[in-house]
N, C-alpha and C positions, 0 to 999 in steps of 0.2 A: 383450318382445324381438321382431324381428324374423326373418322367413324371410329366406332367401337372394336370395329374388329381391326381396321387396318391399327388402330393405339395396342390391341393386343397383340399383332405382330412384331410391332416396332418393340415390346417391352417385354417380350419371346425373346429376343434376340439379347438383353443384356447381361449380365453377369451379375448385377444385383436380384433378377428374377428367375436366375437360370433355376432354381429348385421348386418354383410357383407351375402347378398344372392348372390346365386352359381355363377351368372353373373358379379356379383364385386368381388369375391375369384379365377374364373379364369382370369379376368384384374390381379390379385395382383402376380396368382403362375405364374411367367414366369421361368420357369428352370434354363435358363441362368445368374439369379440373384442369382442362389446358390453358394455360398462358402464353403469348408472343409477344415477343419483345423486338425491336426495331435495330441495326446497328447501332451501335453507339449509345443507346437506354441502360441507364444503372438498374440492375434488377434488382440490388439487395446495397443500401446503402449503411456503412459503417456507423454505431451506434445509435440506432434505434435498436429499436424492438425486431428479435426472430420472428418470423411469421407464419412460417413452416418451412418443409422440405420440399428440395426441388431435384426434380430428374429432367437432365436434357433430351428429349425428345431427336431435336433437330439443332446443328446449328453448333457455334463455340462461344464461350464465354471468357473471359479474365478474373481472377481473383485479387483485387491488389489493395496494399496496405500504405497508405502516405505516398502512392505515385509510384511504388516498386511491385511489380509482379509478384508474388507468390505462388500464381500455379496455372496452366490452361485447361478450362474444361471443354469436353467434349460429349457426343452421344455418349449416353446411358450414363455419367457419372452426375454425379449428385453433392448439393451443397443446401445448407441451410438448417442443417442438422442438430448445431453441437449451439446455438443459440437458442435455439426453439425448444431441444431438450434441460436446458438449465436455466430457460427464461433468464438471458440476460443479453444486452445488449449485443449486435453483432459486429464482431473485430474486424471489417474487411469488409473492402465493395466487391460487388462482382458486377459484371459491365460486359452485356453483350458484344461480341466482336465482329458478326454477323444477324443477320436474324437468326432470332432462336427461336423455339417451341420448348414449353417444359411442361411436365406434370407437376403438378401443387398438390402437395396432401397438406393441408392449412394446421397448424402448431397445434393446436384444441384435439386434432385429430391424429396425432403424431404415434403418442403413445399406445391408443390402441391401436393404430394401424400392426405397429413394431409388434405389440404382444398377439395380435393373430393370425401373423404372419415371421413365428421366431427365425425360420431359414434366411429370411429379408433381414431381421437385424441381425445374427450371425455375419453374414455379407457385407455388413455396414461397419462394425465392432472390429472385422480384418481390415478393411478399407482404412478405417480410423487407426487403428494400430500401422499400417503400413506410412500412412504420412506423417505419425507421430516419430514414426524412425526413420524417415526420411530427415526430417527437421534435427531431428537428436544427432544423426550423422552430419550434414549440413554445418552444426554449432560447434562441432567436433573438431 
């Protein structure tokens, strides 16, 4: 695990933070909100319950639905989002590929994270939009 500051550099550097100054990036790295997961560990398995949002730290993930890929994650991208915001059931495992490292902002805490931090869900709403038209193209 990481210190607080080396979590704030790692989270300087992504693209969902890039509008957050140094004073709202150390509110966000609290150490104790990191998770690691093993090769081969389901981090988020299909139909249960959201649990919150995760940011990958370190490390690559898989997203997949009935044994088909849908997507690779990487640093700085994030899943767990669109379950945790609609409390419902989550469509899709994701299955570390490597060890991973994440941030956990826990689903109870999702919403006010987004509302005091609006640049962060901006970031997330493009995010979202671009793999909705990814998929819309795809089916096309």
């Amino acid at each position: 695990m990481a210190n607080g500051e080396d979590l704030v550099e790692t989270l300087r550097r992504f693209n969902l933070f890039a509008d957050l100054d140094r004073a709202q990036l150390e509110a966000i790295a609290d150490p104790d909100s990191e998770r690691s997961f093993a090769a081969g560990e389901r981090i988020l398995r299909r139909g249960m319950s959201g649990t919150g949002f995760y940011v990958i730290l370190d490390g690559e993930a898989t997203v997949t639905l009935r044994g088909e890929e849908l997507n690779r994650l990487r640093q700085g991208d994030f899943f767990g989002e669109i379950s945790t915001l609609l409390d419902a059931p989550l469509t899709a495992d994701v299955t570390a590929d490597t060890p991973v490292r994440v941030l956990e902002i826990p689903g109870p805490r999702l919403e006010a994270f987004l509302l005091s931090y609006p640049k962060v869900m901006l970031r997330m709403l493009v995010t979202e939009a671009r793999r909705l038209q990814e998929v819309l193209a795809w089916r096309s």
